[in-house]
C-alpha positions in Angstrom: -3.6 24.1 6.2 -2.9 21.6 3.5 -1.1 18.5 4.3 1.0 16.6 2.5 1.7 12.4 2.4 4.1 10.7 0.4 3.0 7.5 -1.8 6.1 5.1 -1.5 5.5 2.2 -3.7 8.1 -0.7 -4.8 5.8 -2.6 -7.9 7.9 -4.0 -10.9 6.2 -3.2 -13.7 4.0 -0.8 -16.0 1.3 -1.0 -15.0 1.3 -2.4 -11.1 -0.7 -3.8 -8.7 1.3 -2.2 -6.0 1.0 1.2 -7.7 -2.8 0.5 -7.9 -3.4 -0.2 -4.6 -1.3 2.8 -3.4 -3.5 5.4 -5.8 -6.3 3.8 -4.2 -5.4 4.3 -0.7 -4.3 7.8 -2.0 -8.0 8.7 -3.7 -9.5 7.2 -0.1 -7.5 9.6 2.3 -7.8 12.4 -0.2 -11.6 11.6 0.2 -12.0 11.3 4.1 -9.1 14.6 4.6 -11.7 16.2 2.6 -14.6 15.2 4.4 -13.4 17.0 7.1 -13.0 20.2 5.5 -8.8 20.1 5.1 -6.6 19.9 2.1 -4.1 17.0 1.4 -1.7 16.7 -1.4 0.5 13.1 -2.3 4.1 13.0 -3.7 4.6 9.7 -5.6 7.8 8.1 -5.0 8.2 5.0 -7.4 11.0 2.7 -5.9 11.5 1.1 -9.7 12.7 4.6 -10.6 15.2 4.5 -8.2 17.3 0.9 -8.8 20.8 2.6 -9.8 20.4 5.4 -6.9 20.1 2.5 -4.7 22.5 0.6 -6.0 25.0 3.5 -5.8 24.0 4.0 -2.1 24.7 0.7 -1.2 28.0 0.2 -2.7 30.0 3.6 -2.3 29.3 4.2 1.3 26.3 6.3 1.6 27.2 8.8 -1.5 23.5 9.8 -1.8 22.6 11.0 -5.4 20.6 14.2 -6.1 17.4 12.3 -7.1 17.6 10.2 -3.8 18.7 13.1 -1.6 15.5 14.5 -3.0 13.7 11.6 -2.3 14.7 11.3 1.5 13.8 15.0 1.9 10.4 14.2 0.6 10.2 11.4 2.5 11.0 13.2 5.9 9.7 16.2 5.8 5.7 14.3 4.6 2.9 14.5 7.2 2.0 11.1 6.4 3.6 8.1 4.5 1.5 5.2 2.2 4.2 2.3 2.0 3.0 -0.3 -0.6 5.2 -3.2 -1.9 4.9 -6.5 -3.2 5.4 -9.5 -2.0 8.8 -11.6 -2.1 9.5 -14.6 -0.8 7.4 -13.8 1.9 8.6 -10.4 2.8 8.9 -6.5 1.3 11.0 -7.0 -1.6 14.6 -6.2 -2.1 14.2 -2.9 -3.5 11.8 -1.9 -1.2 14.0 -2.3 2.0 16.8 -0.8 0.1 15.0 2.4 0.4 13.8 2.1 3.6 18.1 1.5 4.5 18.9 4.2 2.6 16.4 7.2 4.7 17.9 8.4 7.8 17.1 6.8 11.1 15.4 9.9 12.6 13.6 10.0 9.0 10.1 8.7 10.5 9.9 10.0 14.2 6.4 9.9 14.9 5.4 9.7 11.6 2.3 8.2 10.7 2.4 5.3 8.3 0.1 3.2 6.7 1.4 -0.2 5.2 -0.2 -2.1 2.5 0.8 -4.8 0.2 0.1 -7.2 -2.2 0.8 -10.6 -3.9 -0.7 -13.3 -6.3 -1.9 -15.4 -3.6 -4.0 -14.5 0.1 -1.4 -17.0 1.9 1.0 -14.4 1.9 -0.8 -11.4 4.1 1.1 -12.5 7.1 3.8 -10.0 5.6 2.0 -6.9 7.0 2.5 -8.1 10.5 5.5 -10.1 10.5 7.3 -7.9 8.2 6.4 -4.5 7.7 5.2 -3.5 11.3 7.9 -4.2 12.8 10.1 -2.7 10.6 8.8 0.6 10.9 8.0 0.2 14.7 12.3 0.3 14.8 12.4 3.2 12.6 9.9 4.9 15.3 6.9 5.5 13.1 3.3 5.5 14.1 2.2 2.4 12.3 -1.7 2.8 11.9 -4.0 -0.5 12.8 -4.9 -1.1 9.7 -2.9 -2.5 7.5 -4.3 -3.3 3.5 -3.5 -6.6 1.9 -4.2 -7.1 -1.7 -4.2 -10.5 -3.5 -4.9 -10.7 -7.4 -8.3 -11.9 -7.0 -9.3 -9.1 -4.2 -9.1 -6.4 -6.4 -12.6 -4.8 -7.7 -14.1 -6.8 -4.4 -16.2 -4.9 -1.9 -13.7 -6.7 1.1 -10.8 -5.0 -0.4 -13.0 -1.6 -0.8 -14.0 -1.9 2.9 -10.6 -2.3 4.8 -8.7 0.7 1.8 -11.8 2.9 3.4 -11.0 2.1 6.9 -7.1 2.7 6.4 -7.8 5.5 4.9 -9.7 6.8 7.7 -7.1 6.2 10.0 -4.5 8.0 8.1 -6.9 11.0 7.3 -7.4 11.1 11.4 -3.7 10.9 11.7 -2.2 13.9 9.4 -5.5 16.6 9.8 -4.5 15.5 14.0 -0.5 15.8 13.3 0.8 18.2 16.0 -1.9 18.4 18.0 -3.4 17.0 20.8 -2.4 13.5 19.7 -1.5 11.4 16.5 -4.3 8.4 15.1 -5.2 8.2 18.7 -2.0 7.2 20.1 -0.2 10.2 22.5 3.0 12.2 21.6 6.1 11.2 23.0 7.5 14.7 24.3 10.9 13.2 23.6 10.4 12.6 20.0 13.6 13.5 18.0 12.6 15.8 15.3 12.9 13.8 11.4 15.4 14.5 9.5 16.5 13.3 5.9 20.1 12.4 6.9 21.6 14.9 3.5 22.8 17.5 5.8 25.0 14.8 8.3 29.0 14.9 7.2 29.4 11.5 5.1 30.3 8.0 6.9 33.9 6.8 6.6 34.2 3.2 5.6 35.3 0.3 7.2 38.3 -0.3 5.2 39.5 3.6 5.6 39.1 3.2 9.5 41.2 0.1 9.4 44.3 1.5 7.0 47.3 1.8 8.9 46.3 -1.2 11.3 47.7 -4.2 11.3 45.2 -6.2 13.1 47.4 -7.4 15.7 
């Protein structure tokens, strides 16, 4: 049974660190899935591509556009999610939360996720677990325990090689193990929601529609 994980990264420009470091977390789980006699195929999900979809979403009250719709059903229907993004004032940039806002809440149940990020400087690899843990602990993912930090300099180094391969191995054991016995080692929670991409759910009325015909007293 061939499994599929979705590459979700958020770099700027052409070419990208962020992009790098995803395709090389990509190659690594591709490697270890393999190792084990399985099949896994990746969907790459640029974040860059997606700036006006975004933008769209944000300002017209959830209208989703076909090209994110498409997005949030790759997304949530992946055995396994690689979420790379740079660095920003300390945190995941914009663009990168603005797709995480825009999935549906039930869009990661149980899913397992490895995070990874990078920047020009090592001072900033706090952001894994100040930023991007907890932020998809709330959306009820399965955050692996490894988490892959890249600064400029670490690139080509055999640190950087060493904690892509562990990751990877992580993530490998987590999507050849999804729906069995247990998931990266942590158990199932029978209660689990299944994941949905939010497309099918009846549109959300905005503020100022609920409040027409009221006049606040």
């Amino acid at each position: 049974m061939s499994r599929t994980v979705v590459v979700l990264t958020a770099g700027l420009t052409v070419p990208s660190s962020t992009r790098m470091l995803g395709d090389q977390l990509a190659d690594a789980v591709a490697a270890a899935v393999g190792a084990r006699g399985e099949a896994v195929s990746f969907e790459h999900v640029e974040v860059r591509d997606l700036a006006q979809d975004l933008a769209s979403f944000m300002t017209s009250g959830g209208v989703t556009t076909a090209r994110l719709a498409a997005v949030r059903e790759q997304v949530s229907a992946a055995d396994g999610l690689i979420a790379v993004t740079p660095v920003f004032s300390a945190s995941y940039s914009g663009l990168f939360k603005m797709l995480v806002d825009a999935l549906d809440t039930d869009a990661l149940n149980a899913m397992p996720v490895l995070i990874a990020a990078t920047a020009g400087s090592a001072r900033h690899s706090l952001v894994l677990d100040h930023a991007m843990r907890p932020l998809f602990s709330y959306l009820r993912a399965v955050v692996l325990p490894t988490g892959v930090f890249a600064a400029t300099e670490d690139f080509g180094s055999t640190g950087l090689s060493d904690r892509v391969a562990r990751a990877a191995a992580e993530l490998a054991n987590a999507v050849v193990v999804a729906g069995a016995d247990h998931v990266a080692g942590f158990a199932p929670d029978p209660t689990a929601r299944r994941r949905t991409s939010g497309n099918d759910l009846a549109p959300v009325t905005d503020f100022a529609t609920l409040l027409q015909g009221h006049s606040g007293s």
